[in-house]
C-alpha positions in Angstrom: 47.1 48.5 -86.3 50.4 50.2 -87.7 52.9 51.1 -86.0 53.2 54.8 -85.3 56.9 56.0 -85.4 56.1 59.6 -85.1 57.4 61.2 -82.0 54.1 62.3 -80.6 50.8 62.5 -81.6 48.1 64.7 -81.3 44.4 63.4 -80.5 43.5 66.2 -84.0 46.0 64.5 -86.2 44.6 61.2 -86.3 41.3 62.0 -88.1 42.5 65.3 -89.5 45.4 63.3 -91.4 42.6 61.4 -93.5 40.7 64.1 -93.9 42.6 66.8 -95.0 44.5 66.7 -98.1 48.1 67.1 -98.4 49.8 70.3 -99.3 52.8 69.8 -102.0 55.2 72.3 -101.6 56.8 73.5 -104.9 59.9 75.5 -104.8 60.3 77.9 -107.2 63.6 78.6 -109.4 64.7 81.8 -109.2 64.9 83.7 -112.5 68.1 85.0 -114.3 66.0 88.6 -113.5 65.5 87.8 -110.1 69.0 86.6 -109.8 70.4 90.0 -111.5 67.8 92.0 -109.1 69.9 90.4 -106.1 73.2 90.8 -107.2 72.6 94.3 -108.3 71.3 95.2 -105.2 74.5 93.9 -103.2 76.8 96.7 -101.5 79.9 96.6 -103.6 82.7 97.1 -101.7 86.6 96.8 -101.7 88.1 94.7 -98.8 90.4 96.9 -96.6 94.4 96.5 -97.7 97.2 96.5 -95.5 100.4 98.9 -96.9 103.6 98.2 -95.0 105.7 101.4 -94.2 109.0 100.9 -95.7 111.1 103.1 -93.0 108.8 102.3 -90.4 109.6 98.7 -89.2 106.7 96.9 -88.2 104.4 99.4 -89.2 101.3 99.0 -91.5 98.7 101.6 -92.8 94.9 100.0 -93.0 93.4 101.8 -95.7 90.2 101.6 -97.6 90.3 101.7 -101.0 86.5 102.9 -102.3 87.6 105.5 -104.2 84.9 107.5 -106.2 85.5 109.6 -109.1 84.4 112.8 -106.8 87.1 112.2 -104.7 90.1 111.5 -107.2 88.7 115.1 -108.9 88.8 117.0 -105.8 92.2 115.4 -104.5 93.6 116.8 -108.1 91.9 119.8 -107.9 93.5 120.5 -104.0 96.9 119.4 -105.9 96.6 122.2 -108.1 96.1 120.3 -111.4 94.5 123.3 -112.7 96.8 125.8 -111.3 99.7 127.6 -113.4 102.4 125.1 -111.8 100.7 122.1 -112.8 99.5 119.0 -110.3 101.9 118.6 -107.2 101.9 114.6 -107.0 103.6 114.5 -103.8 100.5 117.0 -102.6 98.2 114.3 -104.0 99.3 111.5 -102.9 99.3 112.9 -99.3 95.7 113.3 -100.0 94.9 110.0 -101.3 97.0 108.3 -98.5 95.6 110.6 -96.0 91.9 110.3 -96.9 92.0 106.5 -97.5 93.7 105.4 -94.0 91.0 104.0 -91.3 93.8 102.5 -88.8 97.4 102.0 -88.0 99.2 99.0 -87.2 102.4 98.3 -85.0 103.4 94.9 -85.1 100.0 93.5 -86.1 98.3 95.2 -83.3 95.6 97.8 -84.0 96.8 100.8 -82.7 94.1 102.6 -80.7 94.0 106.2 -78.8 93.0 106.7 -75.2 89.0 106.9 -75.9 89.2 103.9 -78.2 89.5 105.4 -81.6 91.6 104.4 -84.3 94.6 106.2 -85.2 94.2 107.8 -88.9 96.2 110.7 -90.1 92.8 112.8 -89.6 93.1 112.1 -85.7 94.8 114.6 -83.0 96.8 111.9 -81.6 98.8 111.5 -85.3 98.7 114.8 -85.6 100.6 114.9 -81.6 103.2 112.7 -82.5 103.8 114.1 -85.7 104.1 117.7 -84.4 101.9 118.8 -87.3 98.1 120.6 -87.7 97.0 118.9 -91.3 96.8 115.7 -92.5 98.6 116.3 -95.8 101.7 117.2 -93.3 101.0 114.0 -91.0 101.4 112.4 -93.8 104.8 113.4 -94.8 106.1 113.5 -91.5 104.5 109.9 -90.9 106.2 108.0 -94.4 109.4 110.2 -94.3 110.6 109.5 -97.9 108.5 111.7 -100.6 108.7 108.6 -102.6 107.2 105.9 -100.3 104.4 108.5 -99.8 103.9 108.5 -103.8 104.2 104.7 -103.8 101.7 103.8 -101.3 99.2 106.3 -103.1 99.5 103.8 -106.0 99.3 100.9 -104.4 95.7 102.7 -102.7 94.4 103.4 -106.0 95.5 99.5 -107.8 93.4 98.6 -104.5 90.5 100.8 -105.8 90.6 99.4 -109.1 92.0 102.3 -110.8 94.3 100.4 -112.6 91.9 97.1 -113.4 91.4 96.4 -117.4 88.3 94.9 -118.3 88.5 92.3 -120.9 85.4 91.7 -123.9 83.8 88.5 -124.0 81.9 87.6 -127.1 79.3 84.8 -126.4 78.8 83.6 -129.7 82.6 82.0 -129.9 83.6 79.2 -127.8 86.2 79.0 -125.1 90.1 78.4 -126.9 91.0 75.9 -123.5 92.5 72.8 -125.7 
């Protein structure tokens, strides 16, 4: 008799394992197609950046960069890139700072209003302790220094990809790494 090393046993599996045949799993390879199908399908996403506040010690802006083209056209067009005067890139960069922001920081800490909610320049609380009624003006009043404000919008928009380059790659040479 051999030894059964199995755990348990049912009174079934005895005759049913010399009856039945044995399945053999295959596992199938997934296909460059399949693979491109998946990745395709993937939510793309920029991670949220931190943006210190240069006359605000301890103070960070949490800001999401996913920028879309609709947006950056609109923010120009409320800038008055059209208009006789020309684009008003302190304007803009309110709007790009001001649209971006999901949450404040002081000292690492999330800084959260009396219901829960994040502080954003959109929010009354910002708008409270910045005696203002818009976010464009929160914004100012928040940064202080016309050009922080500009330099934190181009920060946002490197963190968007705005200023990415994307380099050609021809296949048929081979990799220069000697």
């Amino acid at each position: 008799m051999s030894e059964n090393t199995e755990l348990f046993t049912n009174a079934d599996d005895a005759t049913s394992k010399a009856s039945k045949p044995q399945k053999i799993v295959t596992i199938l390879e997934e296909t460059p197609l399949q693979k491109l199908t998946s990745v395709i399908k993937a939510k793309v996403e920029r991670p949220i950046v931190h943006l210190d506040v240069p006359e605000r010690a301890g103070v960070t802006v949490r800001v999401s960069p996913n920028i879309t083209q609709n947006q950056m056209r609109q923010w120009r067009k409320q800038s008055g890139e059209d208009s006789r005067n020309g684009m008003d890139a302190t304007k803009f960069a309110c709007l790009v700072i001001g649209s971006t922001t999901v949450g404040i920081c002081l000292n690492g800490e999330e800084v959260r209003d009396e219901n829960d909610y994040e502080i954003n320049f959109a929010s009354d609380k910002m708008w409270e302790m910045t005696e203002t009624t818009r976010s464009l003006d929160a914004v100012r009043a928040f940064f202080g220094v016309d050009p922080h404000i500009e330099a934190a919008a181009l920060a946002i928009l490197d963190a968007a990809g705005y200023s990415d380059t994307v380099e050609t790659v021809d296949p048929t040479k081979e990799s220069s790494n000697n």
